[in-house]
C-alpha positions in Angstrom: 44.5 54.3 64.1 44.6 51.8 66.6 43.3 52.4 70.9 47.2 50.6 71.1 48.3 53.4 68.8 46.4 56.2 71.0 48.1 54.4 74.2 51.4 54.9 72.9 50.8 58.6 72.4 49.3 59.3 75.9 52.3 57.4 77.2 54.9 59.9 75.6 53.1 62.7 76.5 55.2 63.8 79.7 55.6 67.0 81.6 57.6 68.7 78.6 54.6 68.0 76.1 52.0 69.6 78.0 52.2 73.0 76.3 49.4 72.0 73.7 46.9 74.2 72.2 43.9 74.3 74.8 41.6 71.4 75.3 37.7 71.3 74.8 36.8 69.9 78.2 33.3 69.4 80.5 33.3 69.5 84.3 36.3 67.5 85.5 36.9 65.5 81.8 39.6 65.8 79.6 39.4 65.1 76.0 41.8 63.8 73.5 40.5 63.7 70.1 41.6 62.2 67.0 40.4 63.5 63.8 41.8 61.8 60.7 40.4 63.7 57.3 36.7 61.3 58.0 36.2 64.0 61.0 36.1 61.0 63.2 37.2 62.4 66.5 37.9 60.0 69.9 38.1 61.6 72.9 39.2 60.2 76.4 37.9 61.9 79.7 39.5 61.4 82.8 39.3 63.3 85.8 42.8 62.7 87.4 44.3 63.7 84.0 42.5 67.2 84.1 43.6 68.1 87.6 47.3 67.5 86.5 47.0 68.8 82.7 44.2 71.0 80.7 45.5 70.7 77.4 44.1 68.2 74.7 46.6 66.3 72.4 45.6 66.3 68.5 46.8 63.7 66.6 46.2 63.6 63.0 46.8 60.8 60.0 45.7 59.4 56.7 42.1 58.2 56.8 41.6 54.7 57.2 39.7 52.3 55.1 36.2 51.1 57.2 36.9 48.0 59.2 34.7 45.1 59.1 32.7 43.1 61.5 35.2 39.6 60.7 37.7 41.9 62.9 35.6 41.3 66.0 37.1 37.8 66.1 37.7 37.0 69.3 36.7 39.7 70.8 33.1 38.8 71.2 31.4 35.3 71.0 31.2 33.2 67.7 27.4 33.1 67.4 27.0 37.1 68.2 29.4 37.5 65.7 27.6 35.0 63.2 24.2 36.6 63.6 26.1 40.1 62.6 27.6 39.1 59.3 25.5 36.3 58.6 22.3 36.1 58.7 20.0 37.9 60.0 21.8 41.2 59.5 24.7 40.6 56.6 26.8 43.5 57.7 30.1 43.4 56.6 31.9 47.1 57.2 31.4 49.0 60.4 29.9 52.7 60.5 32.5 55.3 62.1 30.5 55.0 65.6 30.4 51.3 65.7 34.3 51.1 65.0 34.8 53.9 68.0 32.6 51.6 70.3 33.3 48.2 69.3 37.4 48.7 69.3 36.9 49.1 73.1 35.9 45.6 73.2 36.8 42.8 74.5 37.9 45.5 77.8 34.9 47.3 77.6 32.1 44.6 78.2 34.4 42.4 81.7 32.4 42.3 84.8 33.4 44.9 87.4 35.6 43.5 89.8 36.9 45.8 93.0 39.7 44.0 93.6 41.2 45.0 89.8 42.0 47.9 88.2 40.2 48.4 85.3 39.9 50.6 82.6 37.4 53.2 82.2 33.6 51.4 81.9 31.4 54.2 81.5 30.8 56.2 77.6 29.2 59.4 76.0 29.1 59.0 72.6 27.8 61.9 69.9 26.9 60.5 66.9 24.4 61.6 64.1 20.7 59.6 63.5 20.8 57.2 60.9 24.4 56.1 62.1 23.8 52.5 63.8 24.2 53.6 67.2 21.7 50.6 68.5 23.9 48.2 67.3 27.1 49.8 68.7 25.7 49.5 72.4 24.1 46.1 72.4 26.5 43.9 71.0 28.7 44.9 73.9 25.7 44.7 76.0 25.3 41.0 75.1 28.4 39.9 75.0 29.4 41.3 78.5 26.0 39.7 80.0 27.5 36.5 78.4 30.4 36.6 80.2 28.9 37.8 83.8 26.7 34.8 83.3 29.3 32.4 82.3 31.2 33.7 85.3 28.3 33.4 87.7 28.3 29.2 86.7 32.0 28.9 87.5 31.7 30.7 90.8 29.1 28.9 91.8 31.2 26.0 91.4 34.7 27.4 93.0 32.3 28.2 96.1 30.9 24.4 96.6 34.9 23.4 96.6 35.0 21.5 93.1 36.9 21.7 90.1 33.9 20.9 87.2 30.5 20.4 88.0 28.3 20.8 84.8 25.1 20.7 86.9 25.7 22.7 89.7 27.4 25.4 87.0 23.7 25.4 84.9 21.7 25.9 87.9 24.3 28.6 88.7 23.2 30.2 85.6 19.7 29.8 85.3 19.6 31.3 88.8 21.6 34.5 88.2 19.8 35.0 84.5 16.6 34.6 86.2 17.5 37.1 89.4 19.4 40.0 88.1 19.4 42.5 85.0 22.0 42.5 82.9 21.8 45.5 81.0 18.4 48.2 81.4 18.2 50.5 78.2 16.0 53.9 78.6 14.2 54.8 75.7 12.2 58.1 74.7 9.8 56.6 72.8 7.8 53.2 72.7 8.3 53.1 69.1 12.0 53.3 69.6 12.1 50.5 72.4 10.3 48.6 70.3 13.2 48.6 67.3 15.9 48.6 70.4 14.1 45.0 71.4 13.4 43.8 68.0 17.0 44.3 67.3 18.4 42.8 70.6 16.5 39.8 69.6 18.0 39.6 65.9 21.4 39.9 67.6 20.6 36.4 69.8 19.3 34.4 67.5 22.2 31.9 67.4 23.0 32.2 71.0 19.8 29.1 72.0 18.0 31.1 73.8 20.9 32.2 76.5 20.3 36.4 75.9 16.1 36.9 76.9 14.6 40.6 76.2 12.1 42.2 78.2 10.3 45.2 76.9 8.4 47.6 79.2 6.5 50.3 77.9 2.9 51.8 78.2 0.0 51.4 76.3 0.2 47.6 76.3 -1.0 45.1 79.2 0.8 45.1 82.8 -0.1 42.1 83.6 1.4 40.3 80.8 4.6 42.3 81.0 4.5 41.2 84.5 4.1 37.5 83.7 7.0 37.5 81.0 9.0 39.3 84.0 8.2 36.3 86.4 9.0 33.4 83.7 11.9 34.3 81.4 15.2 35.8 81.9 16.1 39.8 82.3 18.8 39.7 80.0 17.8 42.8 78.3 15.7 45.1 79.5 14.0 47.8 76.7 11.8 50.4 78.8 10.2 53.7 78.5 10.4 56.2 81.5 6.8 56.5 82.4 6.0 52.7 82.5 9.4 51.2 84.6 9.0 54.1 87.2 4.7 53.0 87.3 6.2 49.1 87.9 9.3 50.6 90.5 6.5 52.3 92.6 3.8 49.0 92.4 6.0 45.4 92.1 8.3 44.5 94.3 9.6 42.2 92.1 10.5 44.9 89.4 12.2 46.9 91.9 14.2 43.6 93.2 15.4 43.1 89.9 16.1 46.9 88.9 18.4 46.8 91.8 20.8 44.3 90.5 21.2 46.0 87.1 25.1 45.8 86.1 24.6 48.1 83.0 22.8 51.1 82.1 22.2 52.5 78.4 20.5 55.6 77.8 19.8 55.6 74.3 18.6 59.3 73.1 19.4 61.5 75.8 18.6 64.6 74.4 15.0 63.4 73.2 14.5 62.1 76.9 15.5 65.8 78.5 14.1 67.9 76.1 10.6 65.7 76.7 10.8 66.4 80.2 12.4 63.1 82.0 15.2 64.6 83.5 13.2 64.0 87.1 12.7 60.5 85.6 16.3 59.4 84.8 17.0 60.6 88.5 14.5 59.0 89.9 15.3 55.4 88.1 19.2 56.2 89.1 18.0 55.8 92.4 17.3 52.4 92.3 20.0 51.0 90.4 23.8 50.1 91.9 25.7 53.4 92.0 28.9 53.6 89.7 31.8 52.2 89.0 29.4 49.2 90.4 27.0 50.0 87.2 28.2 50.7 83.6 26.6 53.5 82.0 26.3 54.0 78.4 25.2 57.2 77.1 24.3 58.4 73.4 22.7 61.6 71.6 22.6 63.0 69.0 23.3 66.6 70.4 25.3 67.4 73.3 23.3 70.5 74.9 24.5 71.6 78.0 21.8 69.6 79.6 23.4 66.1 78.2 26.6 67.5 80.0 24.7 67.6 83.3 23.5 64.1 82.7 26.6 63.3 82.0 28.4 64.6 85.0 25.7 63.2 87.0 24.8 59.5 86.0 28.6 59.0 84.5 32.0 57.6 86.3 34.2 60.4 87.1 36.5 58.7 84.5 34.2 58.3 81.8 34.6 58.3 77.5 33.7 61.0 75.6 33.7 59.7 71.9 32.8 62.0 69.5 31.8 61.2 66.1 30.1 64.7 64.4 33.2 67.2 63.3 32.5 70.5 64.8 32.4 72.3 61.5 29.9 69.9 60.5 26.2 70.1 60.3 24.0 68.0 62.7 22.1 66.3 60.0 23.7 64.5 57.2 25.0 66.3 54.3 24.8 64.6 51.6 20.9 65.1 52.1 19.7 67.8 50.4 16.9 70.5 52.7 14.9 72.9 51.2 12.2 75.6 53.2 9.0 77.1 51.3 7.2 80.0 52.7 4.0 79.5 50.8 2.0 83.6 49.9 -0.8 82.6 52.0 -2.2 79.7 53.8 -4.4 78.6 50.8 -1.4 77.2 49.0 0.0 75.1 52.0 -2.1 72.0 51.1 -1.6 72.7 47.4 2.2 72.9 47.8 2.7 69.8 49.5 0.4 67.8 46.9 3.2 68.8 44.8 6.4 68.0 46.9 4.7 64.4 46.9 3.8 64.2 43.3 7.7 65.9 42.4 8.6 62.8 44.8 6.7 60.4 43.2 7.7 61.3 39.7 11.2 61.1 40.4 11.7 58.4 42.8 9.2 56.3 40.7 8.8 52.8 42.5 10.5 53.9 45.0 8.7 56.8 46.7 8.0 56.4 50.7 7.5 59.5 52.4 7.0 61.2 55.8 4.7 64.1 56.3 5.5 65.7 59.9 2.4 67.5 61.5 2.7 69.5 64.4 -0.4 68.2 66.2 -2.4 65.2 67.0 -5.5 66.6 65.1 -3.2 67.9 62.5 -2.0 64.9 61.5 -5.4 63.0 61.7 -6.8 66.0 59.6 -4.3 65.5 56.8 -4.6 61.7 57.0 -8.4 62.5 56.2 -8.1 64.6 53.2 -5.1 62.6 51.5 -6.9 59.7 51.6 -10.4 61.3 50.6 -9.1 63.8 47.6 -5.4 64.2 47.9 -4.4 60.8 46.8 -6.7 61.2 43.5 -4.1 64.0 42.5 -1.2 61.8 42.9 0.7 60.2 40.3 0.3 56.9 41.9 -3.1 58.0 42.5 -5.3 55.4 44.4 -2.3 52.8 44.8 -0.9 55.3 47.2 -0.7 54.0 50.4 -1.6 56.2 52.7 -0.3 55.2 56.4 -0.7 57.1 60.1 1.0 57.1 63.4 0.1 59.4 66.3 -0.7 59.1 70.0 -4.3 58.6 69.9 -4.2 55.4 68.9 -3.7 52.5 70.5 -0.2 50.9 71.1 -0.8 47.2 69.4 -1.9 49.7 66.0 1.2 52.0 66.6 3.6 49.5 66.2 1.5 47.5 63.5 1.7 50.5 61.5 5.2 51.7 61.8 6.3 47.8 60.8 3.9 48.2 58.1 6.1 51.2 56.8 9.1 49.8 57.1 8.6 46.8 55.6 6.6 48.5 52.7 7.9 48.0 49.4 4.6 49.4 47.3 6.4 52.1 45.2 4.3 54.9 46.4 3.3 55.3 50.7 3.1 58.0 52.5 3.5 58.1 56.1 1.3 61.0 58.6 2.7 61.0 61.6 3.4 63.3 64.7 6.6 63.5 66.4 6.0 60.0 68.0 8.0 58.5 64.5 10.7 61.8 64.8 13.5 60.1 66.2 15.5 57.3 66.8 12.9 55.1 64.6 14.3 53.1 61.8 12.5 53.5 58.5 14.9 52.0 55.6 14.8 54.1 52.0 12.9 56.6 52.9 13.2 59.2 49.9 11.5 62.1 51.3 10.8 64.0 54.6 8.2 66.7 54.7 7.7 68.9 57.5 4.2 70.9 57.8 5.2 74.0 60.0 7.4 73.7 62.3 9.1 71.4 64.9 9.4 71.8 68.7 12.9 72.5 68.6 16.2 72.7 66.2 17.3 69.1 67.3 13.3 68.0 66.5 14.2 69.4 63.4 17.9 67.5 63.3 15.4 64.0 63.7 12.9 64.5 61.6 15.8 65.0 58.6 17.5 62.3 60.2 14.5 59.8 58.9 15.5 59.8 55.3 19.0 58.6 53.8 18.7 55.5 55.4 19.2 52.4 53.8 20.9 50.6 51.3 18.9 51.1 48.0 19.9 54.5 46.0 17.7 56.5 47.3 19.5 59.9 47.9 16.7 61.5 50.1 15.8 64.6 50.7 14.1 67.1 53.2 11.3 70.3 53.0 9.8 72.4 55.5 6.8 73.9 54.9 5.8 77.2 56.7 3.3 80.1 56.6 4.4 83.4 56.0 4.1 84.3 59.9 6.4 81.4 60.7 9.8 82.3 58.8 11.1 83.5 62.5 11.9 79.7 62.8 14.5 79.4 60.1 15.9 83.2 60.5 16.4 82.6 64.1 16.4 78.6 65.4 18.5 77.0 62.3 20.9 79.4 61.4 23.2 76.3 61.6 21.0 73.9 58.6 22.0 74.4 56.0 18.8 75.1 54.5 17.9 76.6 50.9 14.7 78.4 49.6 12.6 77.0 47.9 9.4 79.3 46.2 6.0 77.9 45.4 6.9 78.9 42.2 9.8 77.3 41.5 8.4 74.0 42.7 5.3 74.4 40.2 8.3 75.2 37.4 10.3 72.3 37.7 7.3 69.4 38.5 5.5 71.2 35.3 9.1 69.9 33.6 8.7 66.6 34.8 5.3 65.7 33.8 5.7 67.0 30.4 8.3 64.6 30.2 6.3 61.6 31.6 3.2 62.9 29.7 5.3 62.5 26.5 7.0 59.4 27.5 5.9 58.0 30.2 8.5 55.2 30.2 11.0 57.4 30.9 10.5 57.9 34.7 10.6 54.0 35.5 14.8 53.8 35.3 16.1 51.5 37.6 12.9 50.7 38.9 13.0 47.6 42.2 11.6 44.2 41.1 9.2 44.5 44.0 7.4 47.9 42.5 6.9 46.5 39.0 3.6 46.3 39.5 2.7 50.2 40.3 0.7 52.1 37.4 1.0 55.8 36.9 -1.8 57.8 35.7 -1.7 58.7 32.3 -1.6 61.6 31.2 -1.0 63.2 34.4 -1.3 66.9 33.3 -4.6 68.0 33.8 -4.8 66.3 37.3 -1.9 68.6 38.6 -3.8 71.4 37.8 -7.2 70.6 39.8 -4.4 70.9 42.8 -4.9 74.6 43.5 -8.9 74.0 43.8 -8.7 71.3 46.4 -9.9 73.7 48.5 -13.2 73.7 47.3 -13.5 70.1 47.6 -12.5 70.6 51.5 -15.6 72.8 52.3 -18.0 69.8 51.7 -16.0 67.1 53.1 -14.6 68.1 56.5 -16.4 69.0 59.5 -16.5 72.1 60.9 -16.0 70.7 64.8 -12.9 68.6 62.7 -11.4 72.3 62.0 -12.1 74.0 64.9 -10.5 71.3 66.9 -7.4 71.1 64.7 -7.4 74.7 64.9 -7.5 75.0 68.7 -4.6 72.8 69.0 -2.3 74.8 66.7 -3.0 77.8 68.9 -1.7 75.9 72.0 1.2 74.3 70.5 2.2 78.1 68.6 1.5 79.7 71.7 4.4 78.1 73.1 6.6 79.2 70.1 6.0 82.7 70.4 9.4 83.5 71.6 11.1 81.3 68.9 9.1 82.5 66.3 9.6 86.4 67.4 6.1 87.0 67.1 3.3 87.9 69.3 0.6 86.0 70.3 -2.1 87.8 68.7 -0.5 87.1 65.0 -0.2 83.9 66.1 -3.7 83.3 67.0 -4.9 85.8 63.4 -2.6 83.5 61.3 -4.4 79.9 62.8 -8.3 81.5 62.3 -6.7 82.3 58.0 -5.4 78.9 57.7 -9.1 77.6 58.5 -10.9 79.8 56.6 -8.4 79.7 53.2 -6.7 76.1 53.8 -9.4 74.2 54.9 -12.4 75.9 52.9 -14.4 77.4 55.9 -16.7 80.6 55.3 -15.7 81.7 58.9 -13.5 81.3 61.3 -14.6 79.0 64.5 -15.5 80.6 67.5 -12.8 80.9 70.2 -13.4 81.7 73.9 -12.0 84.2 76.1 -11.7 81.5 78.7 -10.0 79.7 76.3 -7.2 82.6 75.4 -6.7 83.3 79.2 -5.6 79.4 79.9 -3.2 80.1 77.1 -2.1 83.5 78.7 -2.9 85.7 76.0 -5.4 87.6 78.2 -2.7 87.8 80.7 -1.5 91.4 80.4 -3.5 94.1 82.0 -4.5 95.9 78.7 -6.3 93.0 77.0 -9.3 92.6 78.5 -9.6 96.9 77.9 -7.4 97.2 74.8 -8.4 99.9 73.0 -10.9 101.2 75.7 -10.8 105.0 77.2 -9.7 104.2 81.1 -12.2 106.1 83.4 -10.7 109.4 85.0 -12.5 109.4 88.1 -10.3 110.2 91.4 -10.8 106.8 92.7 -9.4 104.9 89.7 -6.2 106.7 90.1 -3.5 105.1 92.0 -1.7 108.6 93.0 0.5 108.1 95.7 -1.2 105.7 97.5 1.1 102.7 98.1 0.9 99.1 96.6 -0.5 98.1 100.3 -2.8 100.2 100.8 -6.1 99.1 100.1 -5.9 95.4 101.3 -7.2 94.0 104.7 -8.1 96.1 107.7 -6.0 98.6 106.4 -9.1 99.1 103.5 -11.7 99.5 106.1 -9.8 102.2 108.3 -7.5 104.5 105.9 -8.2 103.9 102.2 -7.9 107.7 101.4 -7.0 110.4 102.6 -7.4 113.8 102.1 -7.5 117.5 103.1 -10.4 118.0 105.0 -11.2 121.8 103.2 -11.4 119.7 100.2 -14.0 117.5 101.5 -17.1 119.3 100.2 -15.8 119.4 96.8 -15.2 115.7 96.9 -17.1 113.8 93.7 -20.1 112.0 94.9 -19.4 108.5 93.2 -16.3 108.6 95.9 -19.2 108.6 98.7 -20.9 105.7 97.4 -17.2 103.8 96.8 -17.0 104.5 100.6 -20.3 103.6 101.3 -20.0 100.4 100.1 -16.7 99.6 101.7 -19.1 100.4 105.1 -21.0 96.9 104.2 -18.4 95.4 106.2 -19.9 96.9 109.6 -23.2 96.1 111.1 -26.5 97.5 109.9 -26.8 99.9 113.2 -23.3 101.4 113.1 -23.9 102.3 109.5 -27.0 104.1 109.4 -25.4 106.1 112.7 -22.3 107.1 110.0 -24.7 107.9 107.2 -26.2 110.3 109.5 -23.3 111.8 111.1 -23.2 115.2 109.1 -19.4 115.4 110.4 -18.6 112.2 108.6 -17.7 114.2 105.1 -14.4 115.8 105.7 -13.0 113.8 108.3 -10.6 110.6 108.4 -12.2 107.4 109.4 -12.1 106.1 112.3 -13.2 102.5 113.9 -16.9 103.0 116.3 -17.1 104.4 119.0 -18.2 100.7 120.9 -15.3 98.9 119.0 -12.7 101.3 121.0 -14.3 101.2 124.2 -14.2 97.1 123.8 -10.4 97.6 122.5 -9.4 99.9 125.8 -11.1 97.1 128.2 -9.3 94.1 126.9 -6.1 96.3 127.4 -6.8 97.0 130.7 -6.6 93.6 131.5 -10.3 92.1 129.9 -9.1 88.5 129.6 -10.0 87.6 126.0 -12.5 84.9 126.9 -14.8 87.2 128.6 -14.5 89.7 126.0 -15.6 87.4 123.2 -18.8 86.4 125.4 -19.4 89.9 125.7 -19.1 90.3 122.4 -21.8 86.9 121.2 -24.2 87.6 124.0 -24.4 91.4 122.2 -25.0 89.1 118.9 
């Protein structure tokens, strides 16, 4: 179905068709969706529709055939077009969200012009990972900072009062390239700016050097970032949150620039608010022109009602809402497969995933390239450690499996030399450690297996992580597992009751890879079916048998090769990041904290389990409650321990020192003596003199306090008119 088609319908659609079924609207949008049988539904959102109309029209017909890129003829330039279905990408049929997007060109990527009246500029688009999204918002991107460039030349010209001046248009050009920004994309992660810039590049290779890309993120040098700002062209600009808002606050020359941005792209949206930048995006919005003036692009993955408040907020009144994920449908892709293991005890977790990777390696033979999730920094360097010391002996691939690692400890310039490692890696057998720094929105072609060690921040984490493998164009089918300790099943019982998730026992994994080395033990020619050219060259150990057995006494190995400080740390950051999970998990703390001292002691071969502070369990707020520091201690009984009636502000201030109890005075004999010591310390407060005279005082037992004798007499004079300068020089000259 055609946007001409859709135009038609809206058209027809007068007063008397306006008794529709109910529509599915945010704020003050209106959405019409189209959902031919590939679930593909398009959804138009304007705000003077929904004050007039709030029902959504549903058109239905046959499912169409993919387009192809060759239909972009004329719509966008020749040599943007070339670099898509020539080289360097060879594309020749769209994806469902790069048809949605790219049908709106050429309208979608003309300068904004007041004096017209344009169609609606601004989009939200849901789409899955995996689904070329990058490429749907930069070739229009491009191609509209093309035109506005094009457009700057010939203006230039109309302005000096001539009809051609080839010159005067090229300085024009350079000028407005050089000055403005044509398009600023906001990106969660440095490893996904990165691939965003990469690609932007790939996409202007035949356009001579016209479309220039910036990249601004952290961990690399300011300086130079600020010398490529002063020299080239801001085209493109790729930039993390944390690194444009540190150059908005300290160059001028950023913040000149930032202000002339004609298009915004926030790629990710839900990864950028759930990791805190909501203050961030505000802040940047700040400095940019306000909208319709600005063109905003917006895509996730998941639209929380967070996105929606994004939406409302950084979005034209009028904007797009372009769905492409049916709502019956799951979040992640389904033709992936996603299995969960609850391993007995925490000394099969490391066991159990030797075998996912071997069951991996076995039956994606010369083509196994795998991601292993950690929750942690010290996690994942901990694993890295021990698959690369012992773990990669068990393998079949055994010491020709590459073993790779990404986290945020290391430094930027080996961050993004390992993650093009990975994706170029064609070895037949890698492995890739990472945290949640490669989770989403990273590209990593023909990756055959995704295995998650605990679990993830959040459901949509979760939606990511999956959203790694299935990619690519080789026949790899992919597939996803999620390993958890038995106090971690609250996760899947209660935070993805929406995956479609199947169990998977320890078990039943050791059954079926038992199968399949037999069968490679007895023929081991038999695995390498349809094996790539490029991974001729991997060798299998032979036979394989007795190695997969040694698997369940790795943990012997681990006592003598890790140290204990290694543990202890990897421990203590498992305890903060589960601490935070309580609630998800519906567990306490304290079964949290048991559950992380077991896994050191029976998954990493300890005798005992490393000390933890008190100090350090009251920062995380399990000390919090007023029973743990006494749990399980007998409360003294003693009058003065009891609250009784005594009010909550009673006890504080002056009010301490003059009526802190109060009782009958024919009970005042009988009154325990560690009472008279409570109150004889609470006399400390007055001077030495006054409290030997009380001490003395035989009346003083039975008898309400009251202040001394020369604190009244001072009192009445200063209310009889003392001025209160006189009265405090009385009062120092008695000091």
């Amino acid at each position: 179905m055609t946007s001409s088609f859709l135009s038609r319908v809206l058209r027809a659609t007068g007063p008397s068709a306006r008794s529709l079924s109910s529509c599915t609207r945010w704020s003050n949008s209106l959405t019409v969706t189209f959902r031919p049988r590939s679930f593909i539904s398009r959804g138009y959102a304007s705000a003077a529709a929904v004050e007039e109309k709030s029902q959504s029209i549903l058109v239905t017909e046959e499912e169409e055939p993919p387009k192809s890129f060759s239909s972009l003829t004329g719509a966008v330039s020749k040599p943007l077009l070339q670099a898509i279905v020539d080289r360097p990408f060879k594309l020749k049929n769209m994806t469902p969200v790069q048809q949605e997007v790219l049908s709106l060109l050429p309208e979608i990527a003309d300068s904004y012009d007041p004096e017209k009246q344009q169609s609606t500029r601004d989009l939200l688009v849901r789409a899955k990972t995996g689904t070329g999204k990058t490429l749907a918002f930069l070739v229009p991107a491009i191609e509209a900072r093309l035109r506005s460039v094009e457009e700057a030349g010939k203006k230039a010209v109309r302005d000096a009062g001539l009809v051609d001046d080839a010159l005067l248009e090229s300085r024009a050009q350079r000028k407005y390239s050089r000055e403005t920004v044509g398009t600023l994309i906001i990106s969660p992660t440095r490893e996904l700016a990165t691939q965003i810039a990469n690609e932007a590049i790939r996409l202007s290779s035949h356009l001579n050097g016209k479309i220039e890309v910036r990249l601004l993120t952290g961990g690399t040098n300011k300086r130079l970032q600020m010398r490529d700002w002063m020299k080239g062209n801001r085209d493109i600009v790729v930039a993390t949150t944390g690194r444009l808002r540190d150059l908005l606050s300290s160059e001028p020359d950023v913040k000149r620039g930032i202000a002339t941005t004609h298009q915004l792209i926030l790629d990710e949206a839900d990864t950028l608010l759930d990791m805190g930048f909501r203050d961030d995006i505000e802040a940047i919005k700040d400095h940019i022109p306000p909208s319709p003036e600005r063109q905003t692009f917006l895509f996730s993955a998941t639209v929380s009602p967070q996105v929606r408040q994004v939406a409302r907020s950084i979005l034209g009144k009028d904007y797009k809402y372009i769905d492409c994920v049916k709502t019956e449908d799951s979040p992640v892709h389904a033709h992936i497969p996603q299995y969960h293991t609850v391993v007995p005890s925490a000394a099969q977790q490391l066991p159990h995933i030797l075998r996912l990777i071997a069951h991996d390696q076995l039956v994606n033979a010369g083509k196994s390239k795998i991601i292993l999730f950690c929750p942690t920094t010290r996690m994942t360097q901990l694993y890295t450690t021990i698959l690369r010391s012992v773990g990669r002996r068990l393998l079949p691939a055994g010491r020709e499996t590459n073993i790779l690692e990404i986290h945020s400890k290391r430094k930027q310039e080996s961050r993004t030399a390992t993650s093009d490692m990975f994706r170029a890696d064609k070895s037949g057998a890698t492995i890739l450690v990472t945290s949640d720094v490669s989770a989403r929105g990273v590209d990593y072609p023909n990756v055959s297996r995704v295995i998650q060690v605990g679990i993830p921040s959040s459901t949509d984490q979760y939606v990511h992580r999956v959203g790694r493998t299935g990619r690519g164009r080789e026949s790899v089918a992919g597939r996803a597992d999620l390993v958890l300790l038995p106090w971690e099943i609250g996760f899947v019982t209660w935070q993805l009751t929406d995956i479609p998730l199947k169990p998977l026992t320890n078990s039943e994994l050791q059954s079926q890879l038992t199968e399949l080395v037999q069968k490679y033990d007895e023929s081991p020619n038999s695995i390498w079916q349809d094996i790539p050219s490029y991974a001729k060259h991997v060798r299998y150990q032979h036979p394989y048998s007795h190695l997969i057995e040694e698997t369940d006494n790795i943990r012997d190995r681990l006592s003598s090769l890790l140290e204990e400080d290694a543990v202890r740390e990897t421990m203590l950051s498992l305890i903060g990041y589960y601490f935070g999970k309580s609630a998800e998990l519906r567990v306490q703390k304290n079964v949290i904290f048991e559950g992380c001292k077991s896994w050191s002691v029976e998954a990493m071969g300890l005798d005992t389990p490393p000390f933890v502070s008190e100090a350090f369990l009251a920062k995380l707020g399990m000390m919090g409650d007023d029973r743990a520091p006494h749990y399980g201690q007998k409360r003294s009984a003693t009058p003065y321990n009891r609250s009784g009636s005594r009010q909550h502000w009673q006890g504080r201030g002056q009010q301490r020192l003059k009526n802190r109890v109060s009782y009958d005075s024919n009970q005042g004999a009988d009154f325990p003596s560690v009472a008279k010591r409570q109150f004889r310390r609470d006399d400390y407060s007055l001077d030495r003199s006054t409290r030997r005279e009380r001490n003395s005082d035989e009346s003083w037992e039975g008898r309400r306090r009251s202040p001394p004798k020369e604190w009244r007499d001072q009192y009445s004079e200063r209310r009889r008119g003392s001025s209160g300068r006189e009265w405090r020089n009385s009062g120092a000259g008695e000091d």
